[in-house]
Every structure is written in C-alpha cells, then in structure tokens.
VMD Tcl script that draws the C-alpha trace (Angstrom):
set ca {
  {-13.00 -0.95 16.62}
  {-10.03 -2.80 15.58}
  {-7.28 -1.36 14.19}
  {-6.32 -2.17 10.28}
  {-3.77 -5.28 11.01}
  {-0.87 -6.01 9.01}
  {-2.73 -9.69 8.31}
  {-5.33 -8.07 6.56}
  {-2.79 -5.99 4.38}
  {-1.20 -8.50 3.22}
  {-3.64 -10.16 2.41}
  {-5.49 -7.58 0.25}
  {-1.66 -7.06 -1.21}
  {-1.35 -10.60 -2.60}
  {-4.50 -10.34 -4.08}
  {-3.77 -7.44 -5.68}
  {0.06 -8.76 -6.86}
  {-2.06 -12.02 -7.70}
  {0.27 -14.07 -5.60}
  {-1.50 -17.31 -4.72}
  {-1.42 -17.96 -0.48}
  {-0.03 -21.17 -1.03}
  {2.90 -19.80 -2.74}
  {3.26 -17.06 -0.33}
  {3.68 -19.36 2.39}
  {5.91 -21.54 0.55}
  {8.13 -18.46 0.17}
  {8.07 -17.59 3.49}
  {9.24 -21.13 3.80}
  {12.23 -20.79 1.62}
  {12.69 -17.35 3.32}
  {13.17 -19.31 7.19}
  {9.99 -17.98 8.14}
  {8.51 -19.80 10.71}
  {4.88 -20.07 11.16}
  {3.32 -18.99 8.12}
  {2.15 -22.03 6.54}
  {-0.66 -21.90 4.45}
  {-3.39 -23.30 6.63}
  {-2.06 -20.70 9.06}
  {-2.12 -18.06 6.48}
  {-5.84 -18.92 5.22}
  {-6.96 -18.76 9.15}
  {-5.42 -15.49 9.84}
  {-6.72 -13.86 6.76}
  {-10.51 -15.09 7.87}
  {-9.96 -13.56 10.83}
  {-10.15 -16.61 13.24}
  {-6.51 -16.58 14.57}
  {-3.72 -13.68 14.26}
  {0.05 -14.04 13.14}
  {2.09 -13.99 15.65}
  {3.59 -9.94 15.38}
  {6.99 -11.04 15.03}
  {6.16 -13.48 11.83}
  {3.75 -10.80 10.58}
  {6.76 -8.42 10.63}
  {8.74 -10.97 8.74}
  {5.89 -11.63 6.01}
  {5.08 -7.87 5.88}
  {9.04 -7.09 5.14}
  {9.35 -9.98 2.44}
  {5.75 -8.63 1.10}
  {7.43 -5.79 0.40}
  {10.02 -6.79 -1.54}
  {7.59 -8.44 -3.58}
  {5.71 -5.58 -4.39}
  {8.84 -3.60 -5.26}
  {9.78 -6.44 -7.49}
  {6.10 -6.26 -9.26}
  {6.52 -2.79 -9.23}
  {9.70 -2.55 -11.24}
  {8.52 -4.75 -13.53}
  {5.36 -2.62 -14.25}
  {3.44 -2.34 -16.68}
  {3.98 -5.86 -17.31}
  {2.54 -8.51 -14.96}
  {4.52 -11.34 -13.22}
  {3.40 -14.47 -12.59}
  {4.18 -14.93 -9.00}
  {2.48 -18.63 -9.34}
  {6.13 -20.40 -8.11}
  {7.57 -19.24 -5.27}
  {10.68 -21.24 -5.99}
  {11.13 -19.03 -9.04}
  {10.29 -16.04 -7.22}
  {12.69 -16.58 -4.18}
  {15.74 -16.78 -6.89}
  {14.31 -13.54 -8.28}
  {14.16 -12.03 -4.80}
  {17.96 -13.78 -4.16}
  {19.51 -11.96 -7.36}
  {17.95 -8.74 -6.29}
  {18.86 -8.52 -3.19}
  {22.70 -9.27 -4.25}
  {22.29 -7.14 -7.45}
  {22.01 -9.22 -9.85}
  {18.85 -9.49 -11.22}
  {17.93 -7.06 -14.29}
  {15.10 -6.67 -15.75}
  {14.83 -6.51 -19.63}
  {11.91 -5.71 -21.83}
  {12.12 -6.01 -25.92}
  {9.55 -4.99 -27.95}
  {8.00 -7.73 -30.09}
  {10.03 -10.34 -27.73}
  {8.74 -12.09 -24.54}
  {9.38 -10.15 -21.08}
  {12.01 -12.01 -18.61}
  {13.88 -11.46 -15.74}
  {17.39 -12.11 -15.87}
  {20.12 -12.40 -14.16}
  {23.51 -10.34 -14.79}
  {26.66 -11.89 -16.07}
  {28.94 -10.85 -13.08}
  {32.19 -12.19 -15.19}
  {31.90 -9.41 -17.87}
}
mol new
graphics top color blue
foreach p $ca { graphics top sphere $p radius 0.5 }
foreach p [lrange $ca 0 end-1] q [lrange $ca 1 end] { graphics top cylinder $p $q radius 0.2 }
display resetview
C-alpha cells in the first residue's frame, strides 16, 4: 500500500482552508514555484501523475504558512479566493508587518502595520 503523499495532504488541506486550486497554483506562481500549475495540480490530486518531491516540498512549506495564516485568524474565515491578495498577506507576515485586527460590530481585516510610528 502506498504511503499517505504530501499531494494528497494538500490537497485535503485546501479543501479544508477553502482555498480554490486555481488560486493555489497561482500563488505558487507568485511564490517562484515552478511546476505547480493548475492543470498539474488537478492531475496530481486525481492521482494520475505525482509532483515532483522537490515542488511538493515547496507547495507543502507555503501550505503551511497558509494554514498558520487561517489559523491566526480563527474563528473568523478568510477568503483565500485571490491569491494576489493572499501573497501580500503572506509578504507582510513574513517581514512582520501584517496584524490582524478584529472589532466587534465592525468588519474583520487584515492590515498592515504603520512601520513609521
């Protein structure tokens, strides 16, 4: 029997985020990932062809930062929909400047920290 891959991980973890493929893949995109396009994406997660283990280390790591970004903002539910939106959230946090800020009675955003204060 085969062993659990990291393909079908994350695939069962975008579901579960409720991060589309497509916008997966164009992350990976804006990430430098090479190889992960969504056709390439879909096939691996039906099981016909497997990532390469070097770009399924890369998605797996940038994954992962997702789901600690979905994470922190828990209880409340991001829309990972654009992954143009969600590669500036992952650029802020990974140079410390994106906080996240919840108000009651107000609509949830991430933002970014003034870094001239």
């Amino acid at each position: 029997m085969a062993g659990y891959k990291i393909d079908d991980r994350l695939d069962e973890g975008l579901v579960r985020c409720g991060m589309p493929v497509t916008a997966f893949a164009t992350l990976a995109k804006l990430n430098n990932i090479e190889g992960a396009s969504a056709a390439r994406l879909f096939q691996s997660f039906r099981g016909e062809k497997e990532l390469p283990n070097h770009t399924s280390i890369l998605l797996w790591q940038l994954f992962r930062e997702i789901d600690s970004l979905v994470k922190t903002a828990a209880p409340l539910r991001l829309d990972l929909s654009n992954p143009e939106l969600v590669h500036q959230w992952l650029t802020e946090r990974r140079n410390g400047t994106l906080q996240v800020t919840v108000e009651h009675g107000a609509e949830t955003d991430l933002e970014t920290k003034d870094q001239t204060a």
